[in-house]
C-alpha positions as CSV (number, residue, x, y, z in Angstrom):
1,X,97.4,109.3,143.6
2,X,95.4,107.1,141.4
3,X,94.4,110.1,138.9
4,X,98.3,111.0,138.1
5,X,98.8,107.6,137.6
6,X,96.4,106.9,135.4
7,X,97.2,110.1,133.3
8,X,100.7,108.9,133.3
9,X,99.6,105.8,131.9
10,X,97.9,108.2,129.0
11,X,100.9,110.0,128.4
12,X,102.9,106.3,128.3
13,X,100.6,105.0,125.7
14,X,100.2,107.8,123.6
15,X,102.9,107.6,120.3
16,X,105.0,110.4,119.6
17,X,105.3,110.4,115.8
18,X,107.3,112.7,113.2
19,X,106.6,113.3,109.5
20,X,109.8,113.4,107.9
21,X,108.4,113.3,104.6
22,X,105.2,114.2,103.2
23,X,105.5,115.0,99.4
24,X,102.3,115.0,96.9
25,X,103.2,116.1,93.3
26,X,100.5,116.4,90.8
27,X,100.8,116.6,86.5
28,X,97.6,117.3,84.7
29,X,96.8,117.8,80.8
30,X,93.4,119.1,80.0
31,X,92.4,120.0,76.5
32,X,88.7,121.0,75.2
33,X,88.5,120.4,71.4
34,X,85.9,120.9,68.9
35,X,84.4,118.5,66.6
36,X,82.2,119.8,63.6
37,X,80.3,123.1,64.7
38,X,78.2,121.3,67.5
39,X,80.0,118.8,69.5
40,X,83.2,118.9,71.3
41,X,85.4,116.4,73.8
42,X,86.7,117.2,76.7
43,X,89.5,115.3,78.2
44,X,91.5,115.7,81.5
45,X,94.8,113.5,82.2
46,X,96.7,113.5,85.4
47,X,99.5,111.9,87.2
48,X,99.6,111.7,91.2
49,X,102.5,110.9,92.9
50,X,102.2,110.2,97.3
51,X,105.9,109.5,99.3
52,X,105.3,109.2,103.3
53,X,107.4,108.8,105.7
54,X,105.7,108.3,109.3
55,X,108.2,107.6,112.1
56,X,106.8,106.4,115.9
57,X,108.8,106.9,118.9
58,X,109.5,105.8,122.8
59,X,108.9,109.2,124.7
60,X,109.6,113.0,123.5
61,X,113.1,112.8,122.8
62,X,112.7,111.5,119.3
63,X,115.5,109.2,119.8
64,X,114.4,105.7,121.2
65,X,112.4,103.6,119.0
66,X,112.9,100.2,121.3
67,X,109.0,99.5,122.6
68,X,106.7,97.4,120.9
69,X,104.5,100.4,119.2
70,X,107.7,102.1,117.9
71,X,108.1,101.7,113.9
72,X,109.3,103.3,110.9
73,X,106.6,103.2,107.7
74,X,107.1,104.4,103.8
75,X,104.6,104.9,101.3
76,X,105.4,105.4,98.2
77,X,102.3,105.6,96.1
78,X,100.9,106.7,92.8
79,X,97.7,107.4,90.9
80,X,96.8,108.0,87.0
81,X,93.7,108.3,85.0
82,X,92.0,110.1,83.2
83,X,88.3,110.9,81.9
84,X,86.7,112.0,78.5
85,X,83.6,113.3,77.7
86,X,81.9,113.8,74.6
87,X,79.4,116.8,74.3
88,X,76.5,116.8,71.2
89,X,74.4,119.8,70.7
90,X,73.0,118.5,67.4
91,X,69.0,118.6,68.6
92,X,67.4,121.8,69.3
93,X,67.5,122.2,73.4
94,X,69.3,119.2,74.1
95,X,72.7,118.3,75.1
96,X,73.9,114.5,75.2
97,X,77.5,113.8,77.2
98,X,79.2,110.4,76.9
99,X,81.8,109.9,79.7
100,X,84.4,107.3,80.3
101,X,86.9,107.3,83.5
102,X,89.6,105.7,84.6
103,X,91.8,105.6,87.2
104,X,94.2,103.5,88.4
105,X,95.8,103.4,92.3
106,X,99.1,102.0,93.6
107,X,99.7,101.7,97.0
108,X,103.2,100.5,98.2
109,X,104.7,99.9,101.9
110,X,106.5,98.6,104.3
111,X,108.5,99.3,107.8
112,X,112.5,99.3,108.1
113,X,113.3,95.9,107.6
114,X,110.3,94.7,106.1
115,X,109.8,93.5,102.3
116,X,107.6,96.4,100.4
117,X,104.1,95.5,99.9
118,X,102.0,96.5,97.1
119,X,98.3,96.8,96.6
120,X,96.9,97.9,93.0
121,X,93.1,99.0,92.1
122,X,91.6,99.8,88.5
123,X,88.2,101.4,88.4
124,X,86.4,102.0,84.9
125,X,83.8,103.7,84.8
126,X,81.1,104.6,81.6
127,X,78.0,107.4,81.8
128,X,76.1,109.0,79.5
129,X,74.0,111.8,80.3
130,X,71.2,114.3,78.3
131,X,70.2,117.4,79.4
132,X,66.7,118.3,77.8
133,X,65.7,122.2,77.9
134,X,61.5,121.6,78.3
135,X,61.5,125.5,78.2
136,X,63.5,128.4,79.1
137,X,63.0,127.9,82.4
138,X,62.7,124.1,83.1
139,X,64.9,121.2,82.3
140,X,65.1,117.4,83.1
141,X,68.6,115.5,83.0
142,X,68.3,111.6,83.6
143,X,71.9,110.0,83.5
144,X,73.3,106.7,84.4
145,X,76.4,105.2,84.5
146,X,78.1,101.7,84.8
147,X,81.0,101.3,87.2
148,X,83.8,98.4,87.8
149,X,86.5,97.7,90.3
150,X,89.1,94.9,90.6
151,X,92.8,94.7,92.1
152,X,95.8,93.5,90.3
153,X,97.3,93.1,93.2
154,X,96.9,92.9,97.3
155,X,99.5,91.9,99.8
156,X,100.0,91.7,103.3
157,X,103.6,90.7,105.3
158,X,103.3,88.2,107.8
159,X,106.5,89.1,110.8
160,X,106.5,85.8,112.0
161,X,106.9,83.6,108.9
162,X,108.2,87.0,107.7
163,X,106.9,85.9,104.6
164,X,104.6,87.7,102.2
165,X,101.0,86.4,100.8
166,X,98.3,87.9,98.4
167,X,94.7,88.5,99.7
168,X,91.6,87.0,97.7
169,X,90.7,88.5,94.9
170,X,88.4,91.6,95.2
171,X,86.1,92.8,92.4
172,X,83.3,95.0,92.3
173,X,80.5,96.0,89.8
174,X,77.6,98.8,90.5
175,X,74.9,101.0,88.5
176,X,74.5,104.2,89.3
177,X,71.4,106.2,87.6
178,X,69.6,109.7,88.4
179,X,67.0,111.9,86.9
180,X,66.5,115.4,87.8
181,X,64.0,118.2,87.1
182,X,65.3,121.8,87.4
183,X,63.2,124.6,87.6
184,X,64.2,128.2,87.1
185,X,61.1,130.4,87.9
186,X,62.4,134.0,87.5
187,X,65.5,135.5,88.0
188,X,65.4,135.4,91.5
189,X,63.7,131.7,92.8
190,X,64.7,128.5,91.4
191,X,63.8,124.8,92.4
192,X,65.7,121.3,92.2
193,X,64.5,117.9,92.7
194,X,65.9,115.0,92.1
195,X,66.3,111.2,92.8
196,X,69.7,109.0,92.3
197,X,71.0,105.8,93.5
198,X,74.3,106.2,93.9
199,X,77.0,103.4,95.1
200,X,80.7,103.9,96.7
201,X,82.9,101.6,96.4
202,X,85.1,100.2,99.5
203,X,88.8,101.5,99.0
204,X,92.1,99.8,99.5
205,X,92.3,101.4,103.3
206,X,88.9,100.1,103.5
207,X,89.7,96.3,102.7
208,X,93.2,96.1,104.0
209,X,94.1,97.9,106.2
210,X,95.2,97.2,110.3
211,X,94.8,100.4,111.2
212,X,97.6,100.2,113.4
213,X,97.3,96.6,114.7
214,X,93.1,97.8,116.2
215,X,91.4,96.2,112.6
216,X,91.2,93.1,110.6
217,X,91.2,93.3,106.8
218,X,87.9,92.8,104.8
219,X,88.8,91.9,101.0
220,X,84.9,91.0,100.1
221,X,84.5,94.6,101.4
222,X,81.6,95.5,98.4
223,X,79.9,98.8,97.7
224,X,77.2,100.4,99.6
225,X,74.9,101.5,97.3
226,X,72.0,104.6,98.6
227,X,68.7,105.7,97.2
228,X,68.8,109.7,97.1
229,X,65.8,111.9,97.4
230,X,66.4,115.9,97.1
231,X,64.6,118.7,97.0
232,X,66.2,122.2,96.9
233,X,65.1,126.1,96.8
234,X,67.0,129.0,96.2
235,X,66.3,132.7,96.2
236,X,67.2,136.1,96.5
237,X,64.8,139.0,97.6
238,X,65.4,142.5,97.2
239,X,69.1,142.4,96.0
240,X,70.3,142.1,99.9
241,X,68.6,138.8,101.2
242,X,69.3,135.1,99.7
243,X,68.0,132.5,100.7
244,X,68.6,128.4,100.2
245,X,66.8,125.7,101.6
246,X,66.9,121.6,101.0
247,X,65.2,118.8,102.2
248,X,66.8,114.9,101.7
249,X,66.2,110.8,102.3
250,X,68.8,108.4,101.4
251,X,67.9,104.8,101.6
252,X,71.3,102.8,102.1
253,X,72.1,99.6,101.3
254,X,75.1,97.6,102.2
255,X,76.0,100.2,104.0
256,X,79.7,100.3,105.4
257,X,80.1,100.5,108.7
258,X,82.9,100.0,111.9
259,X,82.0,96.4,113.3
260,X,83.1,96.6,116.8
261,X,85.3,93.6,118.5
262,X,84.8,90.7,116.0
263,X,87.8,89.7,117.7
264,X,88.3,90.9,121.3
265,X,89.7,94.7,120.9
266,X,89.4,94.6,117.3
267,X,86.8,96.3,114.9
268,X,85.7,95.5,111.3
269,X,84.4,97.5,108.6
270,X,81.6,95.5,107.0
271,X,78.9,95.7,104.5
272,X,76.1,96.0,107.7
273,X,73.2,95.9,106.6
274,X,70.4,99.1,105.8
275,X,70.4,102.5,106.8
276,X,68.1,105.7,106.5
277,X,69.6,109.5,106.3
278,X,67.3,112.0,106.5
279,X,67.6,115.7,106.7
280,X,67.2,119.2,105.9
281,X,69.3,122.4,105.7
282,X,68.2,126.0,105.5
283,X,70.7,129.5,105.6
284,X,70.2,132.8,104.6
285,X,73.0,135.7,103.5
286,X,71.9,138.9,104.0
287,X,74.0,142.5,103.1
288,X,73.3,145.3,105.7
289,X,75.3,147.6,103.9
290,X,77.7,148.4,101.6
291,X,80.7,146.3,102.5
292,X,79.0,144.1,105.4
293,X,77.4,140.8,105.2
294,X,76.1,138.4,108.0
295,X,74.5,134.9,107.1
296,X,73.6,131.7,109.2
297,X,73.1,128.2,108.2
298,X,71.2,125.5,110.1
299,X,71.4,121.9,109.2
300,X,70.0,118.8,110.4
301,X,70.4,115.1,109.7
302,X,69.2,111.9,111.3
303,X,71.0,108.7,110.6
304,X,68.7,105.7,111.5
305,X,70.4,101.9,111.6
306,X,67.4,100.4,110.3
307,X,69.1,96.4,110.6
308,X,70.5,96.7,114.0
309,X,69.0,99.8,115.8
310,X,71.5,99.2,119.0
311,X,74.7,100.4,116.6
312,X,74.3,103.8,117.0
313,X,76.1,106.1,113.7
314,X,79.2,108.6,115.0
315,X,81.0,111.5,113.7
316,X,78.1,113.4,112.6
317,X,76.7,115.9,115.0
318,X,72.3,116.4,114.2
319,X,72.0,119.5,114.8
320,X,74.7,122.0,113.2
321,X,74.3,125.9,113.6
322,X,76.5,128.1,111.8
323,X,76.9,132.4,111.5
324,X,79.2,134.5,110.8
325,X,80.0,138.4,109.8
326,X,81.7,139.8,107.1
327,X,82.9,143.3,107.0
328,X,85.3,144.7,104.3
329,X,87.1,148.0,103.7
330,X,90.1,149.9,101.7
331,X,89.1,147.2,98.9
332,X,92.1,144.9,100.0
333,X,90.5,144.5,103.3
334,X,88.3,142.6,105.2
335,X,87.6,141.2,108.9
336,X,85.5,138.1,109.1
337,X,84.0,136.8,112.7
338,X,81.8,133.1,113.0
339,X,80.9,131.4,115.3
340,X,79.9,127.3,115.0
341,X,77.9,125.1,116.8
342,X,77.4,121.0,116.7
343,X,75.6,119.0,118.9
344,X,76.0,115.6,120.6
345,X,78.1,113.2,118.0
């Protein structure tokens, strides 16, 4: 009797939920102008809009909402921004960009009966970039940008004082740069290198959130920031065959990672300590006849926690096969078959 009763207990603790609502709307403006007979700006504009409505329940019915893990949440959320970029052709076999983001998130909710809480993020964000065309064949783009974070706002409801308080502030600066060396040598076989440090920054889910009552908030959540090493081939032989292939190491500072019971049954995301990735991908496409294609890809990544070797990395499998066949007919037709494999996560 013991294993019904325990799956009974499964079924008990699992939450029913419904969706009521779940309604993104989206409003971009993107223009491309000229300036003079070699430069031009690009911009792009947009305006995201996010209400959610997440209900929890007793049992199946859909009726009850009397036990503890029973709620009713909102969002109501929002996102704008916008980038520009500046483009100058005026040197022979060079192209400069100048970029400058923005974007600003609003996150706002609460459950029935609660006060609405509200957290808000800016990020800024300024690049340049120059693309320098060596010959026809080869070219070398080194870039770097500057990047800030900061909230105007972060709040949390307390439902025993059922009072509302802000969380510390939270502000965040990083330097992202990259150089890399492209090489084009005929038609059919190219080459890519390159090496980037690259950061992320933590996001509002990231610092704040309870996910469901099993986290604790992190505000001084800051960026991880990763040294990237790439080198890529592509190719195609004989008009039927392609073929890619890619080799990577990523150095990781910082990095961000789930801190199990820093409180008994409660996990953390914090700035851990260093990490290596390293890796390397391979697939080929190749057209057997008119109409049919089969291809496979391979990939492989090791994630190495180079602080604390006993917290093992989840979620991503090491070894990931994948194949599939494509066969297509009366022009408006086509059957496709795959088949995927991942290994041990």
């Amino acid at each position: 009797m013991k294993p019904l009763k325990h799956l009974k207990d499964s079924i008990r603790i699992l939450r029913i939920k419904q969706w009521p609502k779940w309604n993104k709307q989206s409003l971009y403006f993107i223009s491309n102008t000229a300036v003079g007979e070699r430069s031009k700006v690009k911009t792009r504009l947009y305006y995201d809009t996010f209400v959610n409505q997440l209900f929890s329940y007793d049992d199946t019915t859909y009726t009850k909402q009397t036990r503890p893990y029973a709620f009713q949440s909102f969002y109501d959320d929002y996102t704008f921004g916008g980038n520009a970029e500046y483009e100058s052709r005026a040197l022979a076999h060079n192209v400069f960009k100048l970029n400058v983001q923005y974007k600003r998130d609003v996150h706002r909710e609460h459950d029935l009966g609660e006060p609405v809480q509200g957290y808000i993020d800016n990020t800024l964000s300024l690049g340049i970039e120059n693309t320098y065309q060596i010959t026809s064949g080869l070219a070398i783009i080194p870039g770097v940008s500057f990047n800030m974070r900061g909230n105007d706002k972060a709040q949390e409801y307390n439902a025993a004082t059922k009072e509302i308080t802000n969380f510390a502030d939270s502000k965040n600066n990083a330097v992202n740069a990259q150089i890399g060396l492209f090489w084009d040598i005929n038609t059919s076989h190219s080459l890519k290198g390159s090496v980037a440090r690259k950061t992320r920054f933590a996001t509002i889910k990231d610092r704040y959130s309870y996910r469901m009552g099993q986290a604790i908030p992190n505000p001084d959540l800051g960026a991880e920031a990763a040294v990237n090493i790439d080198l890529s081939y592509s190719g195609k032989i004989a008009d039927k065959l392609s073929l890619q292939a890619s080799v990577f190491n990523s150095n990781i500072d910082d990095i961000i990672q789930q801190v199990d019971n820093v409180q008994p049954g409660r996990f953390q995301l914090q700035n851990a300590g260093k990490a290596r990735f390293y890796g390397a991908e391979a697939g080929l496409d190749y057209r057997v006849i008119s109409g049919l294609s089969i291809g496979s890809n391979y990939s492989f990544i090791k994630r190495k926690n180079k602080t604390n070797p006993a917290i093992l990395f989840t979620n991503v499998p090491e070894h990931k096969v994948f194949a599939y066949a494509d066969y297509s007919f009366w022009k408006r037709v086509n059957i496709l078959a795959s088949v995927e494999h991942n290994s041990d996560r």
